[in-house]
N, C-alpha and C positions, 0 to 999 in steps of 0.2 A: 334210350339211344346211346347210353356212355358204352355200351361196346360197340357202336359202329364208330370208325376214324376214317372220316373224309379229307382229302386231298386237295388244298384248296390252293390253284394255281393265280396267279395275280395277286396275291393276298396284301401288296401293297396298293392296288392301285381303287379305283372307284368299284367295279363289280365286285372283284376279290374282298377289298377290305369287309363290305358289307357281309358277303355271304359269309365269312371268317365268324365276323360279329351275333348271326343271326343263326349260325350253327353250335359256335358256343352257348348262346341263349338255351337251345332245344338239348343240353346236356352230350350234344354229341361230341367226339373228337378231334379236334382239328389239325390238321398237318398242315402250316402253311410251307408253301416255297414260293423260293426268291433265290436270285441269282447271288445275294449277298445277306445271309444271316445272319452273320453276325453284328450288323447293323440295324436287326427284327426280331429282335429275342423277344418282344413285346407282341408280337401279332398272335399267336395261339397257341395251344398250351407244348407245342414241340414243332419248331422251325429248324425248314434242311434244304439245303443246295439242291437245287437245279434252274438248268436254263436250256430253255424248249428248242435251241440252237445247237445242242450238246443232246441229244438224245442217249448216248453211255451213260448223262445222270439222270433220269426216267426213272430205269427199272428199280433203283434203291429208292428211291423219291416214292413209288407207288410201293414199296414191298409191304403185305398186311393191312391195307386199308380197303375199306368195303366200299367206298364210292372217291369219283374226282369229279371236281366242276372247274371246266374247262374255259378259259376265254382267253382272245388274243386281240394284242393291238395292231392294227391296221396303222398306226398313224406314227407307229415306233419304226425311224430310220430303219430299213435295210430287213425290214420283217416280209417274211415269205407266211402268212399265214396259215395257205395247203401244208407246204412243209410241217412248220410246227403241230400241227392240229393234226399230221400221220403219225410225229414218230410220236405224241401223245395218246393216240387210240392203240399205235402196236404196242407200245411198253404198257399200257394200262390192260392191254387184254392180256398179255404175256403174264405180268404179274396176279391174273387173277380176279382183277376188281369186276365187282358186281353189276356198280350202277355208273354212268357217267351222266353229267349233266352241263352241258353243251350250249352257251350262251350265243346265238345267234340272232340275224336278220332277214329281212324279208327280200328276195328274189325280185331285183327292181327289172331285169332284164325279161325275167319269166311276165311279170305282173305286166307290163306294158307292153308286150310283142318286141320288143329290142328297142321301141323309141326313146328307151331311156337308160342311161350306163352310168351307174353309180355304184364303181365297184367298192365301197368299204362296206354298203350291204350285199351287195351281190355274193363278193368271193366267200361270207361267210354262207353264205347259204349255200353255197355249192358244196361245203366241207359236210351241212346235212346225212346225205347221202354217205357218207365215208362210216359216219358215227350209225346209221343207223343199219349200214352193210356188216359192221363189224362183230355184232353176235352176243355183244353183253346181254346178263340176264334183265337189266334195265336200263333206258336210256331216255331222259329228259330234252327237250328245247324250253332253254327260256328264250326272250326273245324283249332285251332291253327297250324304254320308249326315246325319243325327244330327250332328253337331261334337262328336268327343270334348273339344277345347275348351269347349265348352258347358260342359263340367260344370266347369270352373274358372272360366267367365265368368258368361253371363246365366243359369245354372243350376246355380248354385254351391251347395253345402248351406247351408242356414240353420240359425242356433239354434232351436231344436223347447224348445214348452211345460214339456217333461220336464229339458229342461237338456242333449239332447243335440244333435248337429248331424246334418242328414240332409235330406230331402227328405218335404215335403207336399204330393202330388199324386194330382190325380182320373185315375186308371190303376188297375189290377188289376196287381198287383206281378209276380204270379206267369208275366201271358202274355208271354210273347217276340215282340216284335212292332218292336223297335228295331234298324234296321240303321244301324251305328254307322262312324267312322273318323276318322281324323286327316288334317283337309282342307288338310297340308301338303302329303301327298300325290297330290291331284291332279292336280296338276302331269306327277305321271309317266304318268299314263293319255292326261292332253292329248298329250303333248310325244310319245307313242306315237302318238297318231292320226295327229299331225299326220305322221307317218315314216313309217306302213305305211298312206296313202288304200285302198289295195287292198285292206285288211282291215277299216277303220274309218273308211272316207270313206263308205260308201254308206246312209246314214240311221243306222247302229246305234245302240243306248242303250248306255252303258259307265258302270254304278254304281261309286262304291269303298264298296267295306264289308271294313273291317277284322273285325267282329264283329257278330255276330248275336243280342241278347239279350235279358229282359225285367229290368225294373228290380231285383228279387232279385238278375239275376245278375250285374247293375253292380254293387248291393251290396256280393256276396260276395265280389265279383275283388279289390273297392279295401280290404276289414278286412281280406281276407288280405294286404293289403301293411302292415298294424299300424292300418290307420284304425278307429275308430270311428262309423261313419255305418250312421245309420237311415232306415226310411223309413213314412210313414203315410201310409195312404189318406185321401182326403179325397172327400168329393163334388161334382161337377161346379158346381151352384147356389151349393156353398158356395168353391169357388176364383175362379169366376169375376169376382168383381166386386171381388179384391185389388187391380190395378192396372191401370194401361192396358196392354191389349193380351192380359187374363188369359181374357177370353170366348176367342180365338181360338186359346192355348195348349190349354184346355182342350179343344177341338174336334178339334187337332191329335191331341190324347194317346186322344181316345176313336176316333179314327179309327185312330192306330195299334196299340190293342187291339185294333178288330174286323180290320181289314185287311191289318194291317204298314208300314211307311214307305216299300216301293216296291210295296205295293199288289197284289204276287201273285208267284207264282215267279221269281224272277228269279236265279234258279243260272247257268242257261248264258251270259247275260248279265254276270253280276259274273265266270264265267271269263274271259269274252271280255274284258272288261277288264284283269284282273289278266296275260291273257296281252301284252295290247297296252302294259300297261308297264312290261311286262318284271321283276315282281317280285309278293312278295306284301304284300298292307298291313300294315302294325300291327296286331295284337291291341290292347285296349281294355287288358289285364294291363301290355304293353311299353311301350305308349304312357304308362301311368300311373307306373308307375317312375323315372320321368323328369320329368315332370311334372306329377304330381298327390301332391304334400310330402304326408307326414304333417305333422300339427300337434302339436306337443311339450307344447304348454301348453293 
């Protein structure tokens, strides 16, 4: 693979860093960008400016590289993701590349008849279509889970009324409906695509889901590691207007009670993943071992 040089957009943040990591592993080339290199000279083996805001820096950012893996943050002030995610497929076709590999989510508006508007998955899915109109000779969906991160970061247990620590959300404990993983990981699914086009160049979806659960059984995986965390329902009316951005969490969680997080079967699809990177993910149990600390005090 040391003559293919992938493209790897994000390469600071959680998706990017990973696939950076998991593409070097696989002997390939990595070009990270970042809107600020010279503070990344460590991320792969040849870091260069751009910023997907600036589409005049694209086409040197993509010159000579045989694939780009694409993701964009929804949550980053003042981001138009359509925008970015076109003039990334016109500079990346302009210049040539092969394969693109497209980090996306599930269509909560398609999946549910409209009852439900969650657009940080939606708009990525809508960009689908763009990447898959666009004519490369290969082109991937991944298709990130849940962030078991999440639960040590934006969705950490709080102290609860009663004194204990746990989680207050408008969900039904009981349905399983969280497909979960540790999105160091997918790095390995990318870094497989990008290796076997033959098996996952041709439009595929490739979820990682380490774990399949409903909030109970986060629960019960993480006490049986010595935690104490609880959890209480709350109602939708009454979460929603806790903080900015809580209307939209809460839309998230009611969608993935009725639905699930990738929105319908998608077995033969997370095999096809797991086969393409050559391993199986973390359980939510292994992953927590590690890091997700019992608290002493």
């Amino acid at each position: 693979m040391s003559e293919k040089q992938i493209a790897v957009i994000g390469a600071t943040g959680h998706q990017g860093g990973a696939v950076s990591r998991a593409l070097q592993a696989r002997q390939f080339k990595v070009r990270a960008l970042t809107r600020n290199p010279g503070k990344h000279r460590e991320l792969a083996d040849e870091v260069v400016e751009a910023d997907l805001d600036r589409p005049e820096t694209l086409m040197a950012a993509f010159k000579g590289v045989h694939g780009v893996f694409l993701v964009t943050n929804f949550w980053e002030a003042g981001t138009d993701e359509r925008r970015q995610a076109t003039a990334v497929v016109r500079a990346a076709k302009d210049a040539g590349v092969k394969h693109l590999v497209w980090s996306t989510l599930p269509n909560v508006e398609a999946i549910s008849g409209g009852k439900f508007h969650v657009p940080h998955f939606t708009g990525k899915a809508e960009i689908d279509r763009l990447v898959r109109d666009a004519g490369f000779a290969h082109h991937t969906f991944v298709v990130a889970p849940f962030y078991y991160q999440n639960l040590v970061g934006v969705m950490t247990p709080q102290k609860q009324a009663d004194g204990s620590l746990g989680w207050a959300l408008p969900i039904d404990p009981s349905v399983r409906g969280i497909h979960m993983g540790d999105i160091d990981e997918l790095g390995d699914i990318v870094a497989g695509a990008f290796a076997h086009p033959d098996k996952a160049g041709s439009g595929e979806y490739l979820p990682l889901v380490g774990d399949f659960m409903s909030f109970n059984e986060i629960v019960d995986t993480l006490n049986r590691q010595g935690h104490k965390i609880s959890f209480q329902r709350v109602p939708k009316e009454v979460f929603a207007p806790l903080f900015p951005g809580a209307a939209e969490v809460a839309e998230m969680l009611a969608y993935f009670q009725a639905h699930t997080y990738l929105g319908s079967d998608s077995r033969d699809r997370i095999a096809l993943a797991n086969k393409i990177a050559g391993r199986q993910p973390s359980t939510l149990s292994q992953w927590a071992k590690a890091n997700f600390p019992v608290q002493t005090r």
